[in-house]
C-alpha positions as CSV (number, residue, x, y, z in Angstrom):
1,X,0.0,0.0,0.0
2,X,3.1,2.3,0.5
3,X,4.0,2.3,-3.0
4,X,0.2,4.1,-4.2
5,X,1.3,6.7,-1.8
6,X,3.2,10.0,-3.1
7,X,6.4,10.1,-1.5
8,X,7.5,6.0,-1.7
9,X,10.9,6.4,-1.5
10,X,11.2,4.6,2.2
11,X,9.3,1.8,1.4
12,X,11.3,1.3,-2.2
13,X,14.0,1.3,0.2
14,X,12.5,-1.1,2.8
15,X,11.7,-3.6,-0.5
16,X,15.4,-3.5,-1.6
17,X,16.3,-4.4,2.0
18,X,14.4,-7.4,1.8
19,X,14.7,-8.4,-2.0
20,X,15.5,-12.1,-1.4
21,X,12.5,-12.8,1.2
22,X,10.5,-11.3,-1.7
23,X,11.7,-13.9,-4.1
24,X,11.7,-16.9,-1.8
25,X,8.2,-16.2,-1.4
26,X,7.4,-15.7,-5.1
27,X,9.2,-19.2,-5.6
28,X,7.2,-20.5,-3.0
29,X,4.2,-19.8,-4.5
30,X,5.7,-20.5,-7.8
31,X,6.0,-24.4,-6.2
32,X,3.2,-24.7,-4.7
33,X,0.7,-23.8,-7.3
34,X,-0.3,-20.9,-5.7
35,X,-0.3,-18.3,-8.8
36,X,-3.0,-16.3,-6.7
37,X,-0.8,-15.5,-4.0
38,X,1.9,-14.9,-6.7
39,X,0.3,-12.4,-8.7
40,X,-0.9,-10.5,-5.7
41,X,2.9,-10.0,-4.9
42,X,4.4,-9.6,-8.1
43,X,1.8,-7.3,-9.6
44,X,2.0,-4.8,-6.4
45,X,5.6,-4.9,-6.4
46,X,5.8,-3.0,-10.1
47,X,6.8,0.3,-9.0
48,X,9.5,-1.3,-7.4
49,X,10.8,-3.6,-10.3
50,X,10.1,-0.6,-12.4
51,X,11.8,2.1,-10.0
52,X,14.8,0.2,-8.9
53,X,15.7,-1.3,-12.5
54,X,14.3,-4.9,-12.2
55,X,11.8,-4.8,-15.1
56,X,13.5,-8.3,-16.4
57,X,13.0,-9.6,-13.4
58,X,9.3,-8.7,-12.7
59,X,8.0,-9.3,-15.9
60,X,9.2,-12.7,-15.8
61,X,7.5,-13.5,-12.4
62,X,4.1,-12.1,-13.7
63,X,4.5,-13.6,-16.6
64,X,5.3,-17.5,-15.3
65,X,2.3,-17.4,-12.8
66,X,-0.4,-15.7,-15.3
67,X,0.6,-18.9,-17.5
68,X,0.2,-21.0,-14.6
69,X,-2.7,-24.1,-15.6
70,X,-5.1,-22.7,-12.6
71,X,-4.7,-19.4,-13.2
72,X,-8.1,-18.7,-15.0
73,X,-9.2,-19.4,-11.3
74,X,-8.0,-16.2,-9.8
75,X,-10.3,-13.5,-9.0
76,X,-10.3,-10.9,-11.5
77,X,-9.2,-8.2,-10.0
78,X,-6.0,-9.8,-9.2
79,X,-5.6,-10.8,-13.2
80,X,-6.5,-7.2,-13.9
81,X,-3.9,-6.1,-11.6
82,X,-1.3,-8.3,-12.9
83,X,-2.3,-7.8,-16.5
84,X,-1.9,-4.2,-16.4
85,X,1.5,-4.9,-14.5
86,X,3.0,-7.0,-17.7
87,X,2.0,-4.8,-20.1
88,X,3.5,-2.3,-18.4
89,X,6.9,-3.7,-17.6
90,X,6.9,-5.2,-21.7
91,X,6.1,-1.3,-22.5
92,X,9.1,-0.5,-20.8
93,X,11.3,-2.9,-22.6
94,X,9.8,-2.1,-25.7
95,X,7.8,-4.8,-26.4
96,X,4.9,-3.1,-27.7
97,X,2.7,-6.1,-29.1
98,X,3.0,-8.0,-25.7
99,X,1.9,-4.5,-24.0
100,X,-0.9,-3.8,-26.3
101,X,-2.3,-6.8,-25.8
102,X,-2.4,-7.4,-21.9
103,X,-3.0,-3.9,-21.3
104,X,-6.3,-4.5,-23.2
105,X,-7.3,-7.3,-21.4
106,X,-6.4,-5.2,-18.2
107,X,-9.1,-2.7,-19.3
108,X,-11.5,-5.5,-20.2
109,X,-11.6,-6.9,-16.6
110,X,-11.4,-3.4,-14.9
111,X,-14.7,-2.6,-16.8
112,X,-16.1,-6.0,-15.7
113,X,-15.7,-5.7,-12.1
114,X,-16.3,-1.5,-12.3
115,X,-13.1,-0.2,-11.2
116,X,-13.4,3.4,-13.3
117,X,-10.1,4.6,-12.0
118,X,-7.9,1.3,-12.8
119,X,-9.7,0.9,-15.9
120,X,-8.5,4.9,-16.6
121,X,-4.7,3.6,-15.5
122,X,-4.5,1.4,-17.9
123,X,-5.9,3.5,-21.1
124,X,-2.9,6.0,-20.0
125,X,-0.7,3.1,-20.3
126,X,-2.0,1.8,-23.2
127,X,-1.8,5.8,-24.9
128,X,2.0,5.3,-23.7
129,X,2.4,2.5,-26.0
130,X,0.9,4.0,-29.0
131,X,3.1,7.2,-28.2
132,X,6.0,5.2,-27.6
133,X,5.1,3.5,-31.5
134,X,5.2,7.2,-32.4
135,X,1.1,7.2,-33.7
136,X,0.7,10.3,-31.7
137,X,-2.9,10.7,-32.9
138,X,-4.0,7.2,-31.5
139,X,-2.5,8.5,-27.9
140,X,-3.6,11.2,-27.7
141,X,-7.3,10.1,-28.2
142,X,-6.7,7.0,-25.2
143,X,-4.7,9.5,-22.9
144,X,-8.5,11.6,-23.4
145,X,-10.4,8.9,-22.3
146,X,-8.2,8.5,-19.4
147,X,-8.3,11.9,-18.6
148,X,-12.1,11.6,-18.7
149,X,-12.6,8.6,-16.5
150,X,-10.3,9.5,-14.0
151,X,-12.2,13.1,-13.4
152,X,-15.3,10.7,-13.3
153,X,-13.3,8.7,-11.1
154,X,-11.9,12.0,-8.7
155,X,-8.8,10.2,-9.5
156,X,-6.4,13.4,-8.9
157,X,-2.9,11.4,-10.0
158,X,-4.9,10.0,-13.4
159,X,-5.8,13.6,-14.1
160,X,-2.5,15.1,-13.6
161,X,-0.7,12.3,-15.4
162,X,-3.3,12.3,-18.4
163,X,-2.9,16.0,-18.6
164,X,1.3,16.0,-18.3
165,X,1.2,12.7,-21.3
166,X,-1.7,15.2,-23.3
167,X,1.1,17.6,-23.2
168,X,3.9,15.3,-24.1
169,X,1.4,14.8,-27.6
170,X,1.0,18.2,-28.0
171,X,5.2,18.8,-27.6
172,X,5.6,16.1,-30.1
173,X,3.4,17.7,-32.7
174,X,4.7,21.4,-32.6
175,X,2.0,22.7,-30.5
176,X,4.3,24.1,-27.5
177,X,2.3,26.7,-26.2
178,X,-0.6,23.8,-25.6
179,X,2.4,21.9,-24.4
180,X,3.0,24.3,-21.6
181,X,-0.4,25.2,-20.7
182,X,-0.7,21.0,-19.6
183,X,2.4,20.3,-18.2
184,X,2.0,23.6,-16.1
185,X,-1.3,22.4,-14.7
186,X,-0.2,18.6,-14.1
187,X,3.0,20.0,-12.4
188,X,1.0,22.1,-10.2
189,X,-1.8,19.3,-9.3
190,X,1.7,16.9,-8.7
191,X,2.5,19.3,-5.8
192,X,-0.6,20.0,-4.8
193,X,-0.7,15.9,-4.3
194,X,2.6,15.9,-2.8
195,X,3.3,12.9,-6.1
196,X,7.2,13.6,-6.4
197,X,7.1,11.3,-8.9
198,X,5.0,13.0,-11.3
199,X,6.5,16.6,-10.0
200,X,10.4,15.1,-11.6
201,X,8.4,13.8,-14.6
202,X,7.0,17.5,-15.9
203,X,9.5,19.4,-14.7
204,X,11.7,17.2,-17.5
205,X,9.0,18.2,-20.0
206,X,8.5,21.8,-19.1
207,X,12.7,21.7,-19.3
208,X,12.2,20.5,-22.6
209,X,9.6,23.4,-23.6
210,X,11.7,25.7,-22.5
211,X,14.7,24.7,-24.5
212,X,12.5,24.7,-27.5
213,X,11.4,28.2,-26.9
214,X,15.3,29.0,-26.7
215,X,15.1,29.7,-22.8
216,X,18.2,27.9,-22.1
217,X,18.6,29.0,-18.1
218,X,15.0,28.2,-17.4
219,X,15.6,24.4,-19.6
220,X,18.7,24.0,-17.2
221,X,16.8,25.0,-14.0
222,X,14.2,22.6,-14.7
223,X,16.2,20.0,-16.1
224,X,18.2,19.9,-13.2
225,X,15.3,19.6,-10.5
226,X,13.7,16.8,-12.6
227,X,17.3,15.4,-12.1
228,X,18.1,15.9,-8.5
229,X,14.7,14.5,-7.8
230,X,14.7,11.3,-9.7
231,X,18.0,10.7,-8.5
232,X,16.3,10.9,-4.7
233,X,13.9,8.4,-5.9
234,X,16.1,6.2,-7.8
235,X,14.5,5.7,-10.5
236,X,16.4,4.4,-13.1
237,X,14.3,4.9,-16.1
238,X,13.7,8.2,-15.8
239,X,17.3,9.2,-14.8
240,X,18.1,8.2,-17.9
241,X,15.5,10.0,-19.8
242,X,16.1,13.1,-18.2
243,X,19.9,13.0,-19.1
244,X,18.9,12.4,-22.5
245,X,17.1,15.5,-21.9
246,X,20.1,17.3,-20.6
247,X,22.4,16.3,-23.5
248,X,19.5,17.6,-26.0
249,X,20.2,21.0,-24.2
250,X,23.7,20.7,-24.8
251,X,23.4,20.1,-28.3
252,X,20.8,23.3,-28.7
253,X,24.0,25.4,-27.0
């Protein structure tokens, strides 16, 4: 439950401290034909495979208990859960086929047993793969409909990372005065939610509009608070995407 929370860090760091009890118990479940108990685990440790760098590793538990032979017997929010959690983690390593499709059966059993806001997390993701397959059109109509569930839903951290990923489309396609207007508002709903996370995330891409608007001190600035902050988190993806970033500044000067 820690990791739903906005400021995770301790218990990312609690989880690392106690990797191996994590996996003995995923292989005991693995052993004992317990994919239930499994799934539960693996899918609500995702931020953490995903944060600390373990996407291999994650992806490859989900994956060997969802193909377990009883595991059509699980309830569905669990294989929702862990559906989402694949496609995710495949996203991340660019399998975009493997995403697509459990991220679709993700929103299929969300909207079965009426969970508006899950079912709203997963479209996001889901807009992420299409963005990531560069059809910013087919995003940026999925990252709407998650914007509008999770309003429907009061979901504050689907609305503000709907509206900073609407942004990300409208950066993308040369529209970077829309750009700003949407990261502006998700960065200021991200602290208004206390959501580091998504606080490092569009102060990246407002780092990025400003470079493209020739602002180079502001780009810097922003760049390097995205930085210092997903550094504090350890998050290893988006350390890396934000020195990309930084390196696309240096090439501007």
């Amino acid at each position: 439950p820690e990791l739903v929370k906005p400021n995770h860090s301790p218990a990312l760091e609690q989880l690392e401290q106690v990797l191996d009890n994590l996996r003995q118990a995923l292989h005991w479940s693995l052993t004992h034909s317990a994919p239930e108990a499994g799934l539960r685990v693996a899918a609500g440790l995702t931020t953490f495979w995903e944060y600390r760098g373990y996407t291999s590793e994650g992806r490859d538990w989900l994956e060997r208990f969802a193909s377990a032979t009883d595991a059509a017997r699980v309830p569905a929010d669990v294989r929702a859960s862990a559906a989402e959690a694949i496609g995710k983690l495949s996203n991340n390593q660019g399998d975009h086929r493997t995403a697509e499709r459990w991220l679709t059966e993700a929103i299929a059993l969300y909207r079965e047993i009426g969970d508006l806001s899950s079912s709203a997390h997963a479209l996001n993701t889901l807009g992420g793969v299409a963005f990531d397959e560069g059809d910013l059109a087919r995003a940026s109509v999925l990252w709407e409909r998650s914007l509008d569930q999770s309003r429907e839903a009061g979901d504050v951290n689907g609305i503000l990372r709907a509206l900073g990923n609407l942004g990300e489309a409208s950066f993308h396609s040369g529209d970077i005065d829309r750009a700003a207007l949407l990261e502006e508002e998700s960065l200021a709903l991200a602290r208004q939610a206390g959501n580091n996370y998504f606080e490092s995330i569009q102060l990246g891409n407002l780092g990025n509009v400003a470079r493209e608007r020739g602002d180079y001190a502001l780009s810097a600035a922003r760049l390097r608070e995205a930085l210092m902050l997903k550094y504090a988190q350890r998050h290893q993806r988006q350390i890396a995407v934000t020195l990309e970033d930084v390196a696309s500044l240096a090439a501007a000067l």
